[in-house]
NUNU-392681 format. One record per residue (C-alpha): residue number from 1; residue in one letter; x, y, z. Coordinates in steps of 0.2 Angstrom, whole numbers. Each point is the difference from the previous one (the first is absolute). Layout:
% NUNU-392681
(NUM, "A", (X, Y, Z))
...
This chain:
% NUNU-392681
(1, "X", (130, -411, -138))
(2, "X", (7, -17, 1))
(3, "X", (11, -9, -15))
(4, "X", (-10, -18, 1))
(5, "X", (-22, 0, -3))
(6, "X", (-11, 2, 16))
(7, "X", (-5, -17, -1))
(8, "X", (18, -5, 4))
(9, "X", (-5, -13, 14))
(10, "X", (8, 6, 19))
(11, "X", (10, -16, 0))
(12, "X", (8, 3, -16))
(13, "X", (4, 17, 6))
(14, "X", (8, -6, 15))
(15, "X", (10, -14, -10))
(16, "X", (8, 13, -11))
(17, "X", (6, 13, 14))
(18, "X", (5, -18, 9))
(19, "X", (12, -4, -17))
(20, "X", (5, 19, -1))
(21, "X", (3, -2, 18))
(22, "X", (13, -11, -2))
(23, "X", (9, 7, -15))
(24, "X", (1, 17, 11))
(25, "X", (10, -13, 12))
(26, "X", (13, -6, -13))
(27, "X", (1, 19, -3))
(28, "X", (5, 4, 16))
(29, "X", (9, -14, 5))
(30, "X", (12, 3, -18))
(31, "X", (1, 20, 2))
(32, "X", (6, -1, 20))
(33, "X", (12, -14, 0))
(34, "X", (9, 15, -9))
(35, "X", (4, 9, 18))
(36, "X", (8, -15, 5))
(37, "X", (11, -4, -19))
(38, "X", (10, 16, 3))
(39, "X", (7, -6, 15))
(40, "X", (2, -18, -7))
(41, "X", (8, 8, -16))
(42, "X", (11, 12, 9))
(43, "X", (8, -14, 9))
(44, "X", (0, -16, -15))
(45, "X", (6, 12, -13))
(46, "X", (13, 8, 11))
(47, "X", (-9, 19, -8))
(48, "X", (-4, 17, 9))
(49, "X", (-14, 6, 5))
(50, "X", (-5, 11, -17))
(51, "X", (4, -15, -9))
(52, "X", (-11, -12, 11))
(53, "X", (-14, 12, -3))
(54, "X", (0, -4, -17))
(55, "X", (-10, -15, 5))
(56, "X", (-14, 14, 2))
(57, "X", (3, 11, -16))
(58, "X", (2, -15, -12))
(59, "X", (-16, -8, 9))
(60, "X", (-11, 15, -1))
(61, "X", (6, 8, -18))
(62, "X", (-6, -15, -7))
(63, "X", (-20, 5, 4))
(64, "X", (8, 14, -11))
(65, "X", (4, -5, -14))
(66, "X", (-12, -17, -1))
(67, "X", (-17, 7, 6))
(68, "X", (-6, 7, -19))
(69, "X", (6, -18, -6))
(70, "X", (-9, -7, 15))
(71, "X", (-16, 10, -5))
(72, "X", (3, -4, -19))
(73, "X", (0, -22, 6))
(74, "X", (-14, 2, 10))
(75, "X", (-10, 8, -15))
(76, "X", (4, -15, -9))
(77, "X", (0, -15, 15))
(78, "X", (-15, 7, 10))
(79, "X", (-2, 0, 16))
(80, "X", (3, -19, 9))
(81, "X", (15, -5, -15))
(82, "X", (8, 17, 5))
(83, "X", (2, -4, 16))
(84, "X", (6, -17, -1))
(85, "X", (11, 7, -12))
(86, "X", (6, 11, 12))
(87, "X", (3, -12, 15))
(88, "X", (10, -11, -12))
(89, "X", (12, 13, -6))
(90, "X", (2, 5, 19))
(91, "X", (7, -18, 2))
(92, "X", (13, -1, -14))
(93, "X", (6, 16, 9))
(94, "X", (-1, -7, 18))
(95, "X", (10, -16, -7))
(96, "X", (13, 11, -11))
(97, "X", (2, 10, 16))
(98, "X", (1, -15, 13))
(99, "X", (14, -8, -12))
(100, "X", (9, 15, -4))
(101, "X", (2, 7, 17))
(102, "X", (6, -19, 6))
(103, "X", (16, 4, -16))
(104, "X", (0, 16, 10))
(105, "X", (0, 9, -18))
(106, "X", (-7, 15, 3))
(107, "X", (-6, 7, -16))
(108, "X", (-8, -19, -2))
(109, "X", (-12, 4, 17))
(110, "X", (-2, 18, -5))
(111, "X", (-8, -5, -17))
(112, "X", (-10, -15, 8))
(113, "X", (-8, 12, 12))
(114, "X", (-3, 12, -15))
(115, "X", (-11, -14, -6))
(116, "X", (-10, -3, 14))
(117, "X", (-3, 20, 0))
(118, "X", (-5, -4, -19))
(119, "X", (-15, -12, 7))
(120, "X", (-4, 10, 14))
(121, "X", (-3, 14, -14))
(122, "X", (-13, -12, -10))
(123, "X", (-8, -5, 16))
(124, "X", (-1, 18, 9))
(125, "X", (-7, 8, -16))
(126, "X", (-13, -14, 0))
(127, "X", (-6, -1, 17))
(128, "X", (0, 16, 7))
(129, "X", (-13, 7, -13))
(130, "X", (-9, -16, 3))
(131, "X", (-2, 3, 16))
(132, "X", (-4, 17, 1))
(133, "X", (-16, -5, -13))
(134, "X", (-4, -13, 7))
(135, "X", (-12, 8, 8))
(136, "X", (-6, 16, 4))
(137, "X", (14, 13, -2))
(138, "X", (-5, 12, 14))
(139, "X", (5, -16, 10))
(140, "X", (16, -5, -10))
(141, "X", (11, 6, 15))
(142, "X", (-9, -11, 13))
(143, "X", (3, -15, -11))
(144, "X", (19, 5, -5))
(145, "X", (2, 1, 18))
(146, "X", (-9, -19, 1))
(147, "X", (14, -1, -12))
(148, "X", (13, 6, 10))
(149, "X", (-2, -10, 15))
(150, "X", (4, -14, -10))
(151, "X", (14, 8, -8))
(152, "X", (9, 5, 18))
(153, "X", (-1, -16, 8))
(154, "X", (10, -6, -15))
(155, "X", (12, 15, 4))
(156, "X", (1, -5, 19))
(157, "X", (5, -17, -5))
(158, "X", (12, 4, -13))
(159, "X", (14, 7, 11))
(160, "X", (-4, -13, 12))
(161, "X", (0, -16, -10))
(162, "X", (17, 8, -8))
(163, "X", (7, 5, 16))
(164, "X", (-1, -16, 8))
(165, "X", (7, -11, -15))
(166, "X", (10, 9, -8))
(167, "X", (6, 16, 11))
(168, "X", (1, -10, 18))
(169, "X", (15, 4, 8))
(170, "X", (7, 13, -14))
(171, "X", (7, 12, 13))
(172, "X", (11, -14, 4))
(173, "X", (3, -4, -15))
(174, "X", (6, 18, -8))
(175, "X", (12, 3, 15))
(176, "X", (8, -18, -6))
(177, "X", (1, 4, -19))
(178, "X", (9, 18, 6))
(179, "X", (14, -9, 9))
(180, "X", (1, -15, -12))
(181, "X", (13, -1, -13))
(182, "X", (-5, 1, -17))
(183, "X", (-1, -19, -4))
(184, "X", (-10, -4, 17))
(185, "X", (-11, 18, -3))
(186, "X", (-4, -11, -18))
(187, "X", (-4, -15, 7))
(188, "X", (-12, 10, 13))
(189, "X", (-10, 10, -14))
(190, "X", (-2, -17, -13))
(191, "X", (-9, -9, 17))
(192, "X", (-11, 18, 3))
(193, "X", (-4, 1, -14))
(194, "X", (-6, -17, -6))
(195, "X", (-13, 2, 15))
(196, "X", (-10, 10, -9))
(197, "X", (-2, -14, -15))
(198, "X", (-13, -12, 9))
(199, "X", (-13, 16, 5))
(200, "X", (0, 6, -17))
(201, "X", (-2, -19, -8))
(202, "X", (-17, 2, 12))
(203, "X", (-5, 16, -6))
(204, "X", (3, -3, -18))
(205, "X", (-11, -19, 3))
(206, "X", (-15, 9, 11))
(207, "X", (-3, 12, -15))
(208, "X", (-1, -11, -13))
(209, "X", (-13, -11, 11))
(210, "X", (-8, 17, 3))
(211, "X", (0, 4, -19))
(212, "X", (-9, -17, -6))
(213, "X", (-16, 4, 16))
(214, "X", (1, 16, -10))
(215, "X", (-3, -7, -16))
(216, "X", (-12, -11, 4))
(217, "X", (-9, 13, 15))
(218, "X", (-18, 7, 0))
(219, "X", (6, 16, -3))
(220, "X", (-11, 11, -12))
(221, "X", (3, 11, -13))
(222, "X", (0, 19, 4))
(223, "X", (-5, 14, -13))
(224, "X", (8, 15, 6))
(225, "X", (-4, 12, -14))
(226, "X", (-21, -4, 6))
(227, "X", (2, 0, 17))
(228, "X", (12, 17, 3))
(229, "X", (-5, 13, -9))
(230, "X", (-8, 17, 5))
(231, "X", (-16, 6, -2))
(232, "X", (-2, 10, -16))
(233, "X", (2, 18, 7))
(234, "X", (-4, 11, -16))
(235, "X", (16, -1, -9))
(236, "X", (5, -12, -12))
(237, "X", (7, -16, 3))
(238, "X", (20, 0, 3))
(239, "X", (10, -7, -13))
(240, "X", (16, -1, 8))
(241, "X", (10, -5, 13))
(242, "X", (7, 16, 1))
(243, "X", (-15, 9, 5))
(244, "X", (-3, -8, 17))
(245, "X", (13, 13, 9))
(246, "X", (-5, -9, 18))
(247, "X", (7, -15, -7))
(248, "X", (19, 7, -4))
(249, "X", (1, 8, 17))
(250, "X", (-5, -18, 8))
(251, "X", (12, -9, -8))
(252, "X", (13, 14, 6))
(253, "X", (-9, -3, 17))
(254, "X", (1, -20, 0))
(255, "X", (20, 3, -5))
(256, "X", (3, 11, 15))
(257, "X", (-9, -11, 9))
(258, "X", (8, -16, -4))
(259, "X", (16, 7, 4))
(260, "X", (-4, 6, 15))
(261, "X", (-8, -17, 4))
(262, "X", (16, -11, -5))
(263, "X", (12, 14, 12))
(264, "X", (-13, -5, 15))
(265, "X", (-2, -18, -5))
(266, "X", (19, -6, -8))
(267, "X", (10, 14, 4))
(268, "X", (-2, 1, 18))
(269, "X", (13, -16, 5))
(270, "X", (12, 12, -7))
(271, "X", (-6, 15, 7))
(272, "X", (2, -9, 17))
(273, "X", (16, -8, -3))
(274, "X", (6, 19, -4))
(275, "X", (-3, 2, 21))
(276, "X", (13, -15, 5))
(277, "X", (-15, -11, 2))
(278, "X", (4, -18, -3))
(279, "X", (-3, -11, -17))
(280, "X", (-9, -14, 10))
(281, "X", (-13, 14, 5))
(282, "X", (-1, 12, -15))
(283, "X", (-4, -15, -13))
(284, "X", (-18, -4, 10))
(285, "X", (-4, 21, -2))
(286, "X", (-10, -1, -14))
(287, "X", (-12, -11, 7))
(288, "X", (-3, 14, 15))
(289, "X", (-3, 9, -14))
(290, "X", (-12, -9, -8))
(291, "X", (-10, -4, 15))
(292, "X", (-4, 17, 1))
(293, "X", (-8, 3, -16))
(294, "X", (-8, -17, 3))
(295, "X", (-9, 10, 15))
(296, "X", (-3, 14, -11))
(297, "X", (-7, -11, -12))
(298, "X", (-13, -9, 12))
(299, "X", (-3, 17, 7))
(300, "X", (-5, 10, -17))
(301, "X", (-10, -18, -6))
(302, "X", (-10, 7, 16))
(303, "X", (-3, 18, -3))
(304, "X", (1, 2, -19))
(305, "X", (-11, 5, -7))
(306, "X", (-14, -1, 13))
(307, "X", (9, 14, 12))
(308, "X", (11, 8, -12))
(309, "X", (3, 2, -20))
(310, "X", (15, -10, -8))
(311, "X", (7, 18, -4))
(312, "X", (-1, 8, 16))
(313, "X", (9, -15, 8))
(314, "X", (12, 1, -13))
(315, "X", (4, 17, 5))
(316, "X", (0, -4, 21))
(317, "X", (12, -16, -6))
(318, "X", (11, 16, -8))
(319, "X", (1, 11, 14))
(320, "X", (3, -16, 12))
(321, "X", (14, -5, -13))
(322, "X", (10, 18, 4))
(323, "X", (-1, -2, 18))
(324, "X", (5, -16, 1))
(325, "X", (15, 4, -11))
(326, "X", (2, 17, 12))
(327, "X", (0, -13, 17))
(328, "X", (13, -9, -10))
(329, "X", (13, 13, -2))
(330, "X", (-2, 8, 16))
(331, "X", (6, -15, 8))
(332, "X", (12, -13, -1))
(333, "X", (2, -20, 2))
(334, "X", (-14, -13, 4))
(335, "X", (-12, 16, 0))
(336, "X", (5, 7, -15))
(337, "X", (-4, -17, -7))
(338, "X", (-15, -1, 6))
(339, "X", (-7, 13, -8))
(340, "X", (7, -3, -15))
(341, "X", (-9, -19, 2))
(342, "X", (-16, 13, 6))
(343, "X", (1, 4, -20))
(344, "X", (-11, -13, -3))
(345, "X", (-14, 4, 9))
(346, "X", (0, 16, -8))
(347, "X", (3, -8, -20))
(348, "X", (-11, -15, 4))
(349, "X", (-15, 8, -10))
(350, "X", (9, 10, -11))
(351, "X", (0, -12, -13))
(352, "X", (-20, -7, 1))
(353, "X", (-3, 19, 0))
(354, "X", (9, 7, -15))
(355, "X", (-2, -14, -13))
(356, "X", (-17, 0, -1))
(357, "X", (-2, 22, 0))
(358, "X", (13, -1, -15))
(359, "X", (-10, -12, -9))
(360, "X", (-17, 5, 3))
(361, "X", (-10, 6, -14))
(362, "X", (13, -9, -12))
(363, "X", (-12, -10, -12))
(364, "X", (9, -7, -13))
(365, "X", (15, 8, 6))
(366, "X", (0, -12, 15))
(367, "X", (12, -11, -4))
(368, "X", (15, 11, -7))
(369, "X", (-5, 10, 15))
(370, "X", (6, -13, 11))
(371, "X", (15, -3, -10))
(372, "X", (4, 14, 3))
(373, "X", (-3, 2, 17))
(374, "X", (11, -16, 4))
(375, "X", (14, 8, -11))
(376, "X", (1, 13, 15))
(377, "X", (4, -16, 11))
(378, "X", (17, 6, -8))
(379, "X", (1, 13, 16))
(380, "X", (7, -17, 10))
(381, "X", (14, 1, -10))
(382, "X", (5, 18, 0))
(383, "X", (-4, 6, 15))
(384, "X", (12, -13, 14))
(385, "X", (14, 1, -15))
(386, "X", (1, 18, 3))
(387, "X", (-3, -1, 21))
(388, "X", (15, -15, -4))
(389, "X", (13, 12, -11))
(390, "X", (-4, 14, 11))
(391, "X", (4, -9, 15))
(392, "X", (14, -4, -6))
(393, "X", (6, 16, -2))
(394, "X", (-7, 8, 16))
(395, "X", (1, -15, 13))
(396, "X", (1, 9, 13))
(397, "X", (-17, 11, -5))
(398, "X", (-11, -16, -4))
(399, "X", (-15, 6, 8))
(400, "X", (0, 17, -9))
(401, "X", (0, -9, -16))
(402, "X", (-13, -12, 4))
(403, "X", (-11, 15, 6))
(404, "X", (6, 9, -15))
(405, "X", (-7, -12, -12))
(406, "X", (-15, -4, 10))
(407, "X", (-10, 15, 5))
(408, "X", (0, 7, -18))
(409, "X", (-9, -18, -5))
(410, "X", (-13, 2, 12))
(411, "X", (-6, 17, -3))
(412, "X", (-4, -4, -18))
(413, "X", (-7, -14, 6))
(414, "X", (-9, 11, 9))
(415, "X", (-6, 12, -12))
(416, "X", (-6, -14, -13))
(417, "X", (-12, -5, 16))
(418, "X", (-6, 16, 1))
(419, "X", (1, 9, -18))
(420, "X", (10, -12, -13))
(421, "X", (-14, -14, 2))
(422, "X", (-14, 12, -10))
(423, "X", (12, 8, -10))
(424, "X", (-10, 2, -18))
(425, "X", (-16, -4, 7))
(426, "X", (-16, 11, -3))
(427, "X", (-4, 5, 18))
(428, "X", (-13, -10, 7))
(429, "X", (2, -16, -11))
């Protein structure tokens, strides 16, 4: 059952997955630059790696604590001033971050990407419900990953576009700041750093024009409390948010899988960098990464659900994700990366596959549902800080902990594709 009337014309249809389109872009392109920012922050700041990772943690804990609020503003906003709302507070945080980062005040950019996590937080716990009702929701995976595509292009241009003007040449450039004396080492980091002012100003100016289309955009009004409920199955109507167990084990399964999403995706520049390879190299990683979950993407739009169910693919991504993560700690260098950058095939449709099984059947619940679902986005933070601190203390064991934290991720990921996803559920509904 779709969120918008029958008589919704096609074109109408197609305008509104084209404007959701684009905001799954600005999604990508704000939540994969981030790969790229720990190698930028490491140098600029003069920080470790732990600490540079808290460009992740501080990023990703905001969905946590914002995405009830986030809920809460879009029950009073609606739907098209939620989203501009969103895109605007996104900017004030790109612009805080782009001007903090340029004073080299650390804490400054930390709090300024805290924000732009704050408007990804309104706009993730608006669009991605929409989208999943937006039509029929047997086929929600098939349009997430319609989604998605749009989303990893962004991410494959990220890493790019900050790689060529900001991080050109910054092998180069660390070996000079290590052998500089400590005013020429300053000098050097005030001129880094104040590269990365200008892309910001961009980002910050492309959202606010992206937030007044918004306003102003086609874009109808959902009712997700009509258009996601379950057929009445003999018991009474559920009065709580508390009795729909399959959602609480989905929003432990989107945590686990954020995090292993962000380790694939962020984490792998330092996971290569950890084999010798070289800085100029290792900051273009995440985009190898993300051009496999594109492919996975264009390849579960293809198959699901005409071949195969959201939740059985879900649980062939799971298996995939192990085996990958096994290739990648049997081996070592360029190999071991490319199966860490493989990850993304295998998390591609993990997302379009477990948002929509943890909210189906919501009905009025819909909305908090995906708040809380987007709370468990918090997995990006917690789970590279801990393969961070833990590579610190075991350098020399670095694969073993990122197999460690790995595997145990995928095989609940696992078991909510095959079990978790029906849990509470009277059998045959």
């Amino acid at each position: 059952m779709s969120a918008v009337p029958d008589s919704t014309p096609r074109t109408s249809m197609a305008s509104s997955i084209a404007i959701v389109g684009v905001l799954f872009f600005i999604i990508g392109f704000c939540t994969w630059i981030n790969g790229p920012l720990i190698t930028f922050v490491k140098l600029a700041f003069d920080v470790n790696e732990v600490s540079a990772f808290l460009v992740l943690m501080v990023f990703y804990l905001s969905y946590f604590f914002l995405a009830l609020p986030a809920s809460w503003i879009l029950g009073r906003t609606g739907m098209k001033k939620g989203l501009a709302l969103s895109l605007a507070v996104m900017a004030v945080g790109a612009m805080a971050f782009g001007e903090f980062a340029t004073q080299r005040w650390f804490g400054g950019a930390l709090a300024g990407l805290f924000v732009i996590g704050g408007g990804m937080a309104l706009l993730q716990t608006a669009v991605n419900p929409y989208i999943s009702i937006l039509g029929p929701i047997e086929g929600a995976a098939q349009r997430i990953a319609l989604m998605g595509i749009c989303n990893k292009i962004a991410g494959i241009l990220a890493p790019v576009i900050i790689g060529t003007f900001v991080l050109h040449g910054i092998g180069d450039l660390e070996a000079q700041v290590q052998a500089a004396d400590a005013a020429t080492k300053a000098d050097l980091l005030n001129t880094f750093a104040a590269k990365i002012h200008t892309p910001y100003m961009v980002i910050a100016g492309v959202l606010l024009l992206v937030a007044v289309g918004v306003l102003f955009s086609p874009l109808p009004e959902v009712q997700p409390d009509q258009a996601n409920a379950v057929a009445n199955d003999g018991k009474a109507a559920k009065r709580s948010i508390f009795q729909f167990p399959h959602l609480w084990l989905g929003v432990m399964c989107l945590f686990v899988y954020v995090g292993v999403e962000v380790m694939a995706g962020d984490a792998i520049g330092t996971y290569g960098n950890a084999f010798g390879l070289p800085l100029d190299q290792t900051k273009l990683f995440t985009s190898y990464t993300l051009f496999a979950m594109l492919v996975g993407y264009v390849i579960g739009l293809l198959v699901i659900p005409r071949f195969i169910s959201q939740e059985k693919y879900l649980a062939v991504s799971a298996v995939l994700g192990v085996v990958f993560t096994l290739g990648a700690y049997f081996t070592h260098g360029y190999v071991s990366v490319g199966f860490v950058a493989a990850l993304g095939f295998a998390n591609a449709m993990m997302w379009p596959a477990i948002f929509p099984l943890a909210i189906r059947g919501l009905g009025r619940f819909t909305q908090i549902g995906s708040a809380l679902l987007v709370m468990g986005i918090a997995g990006g933070a917690i789970i590279p800080q801990a393969f961070a601190l833990l590579k610190h203390a075991y350098p020399e064991h670095f694969q073993l902990v990122f197999a460690a934290l790995m595997i145990p991720c995928y095989l609940y990921i696992l078991y909510f594709g095959t079990v978790g996803h029906n849990a509470g559920k009277a059998r045959g509904a």
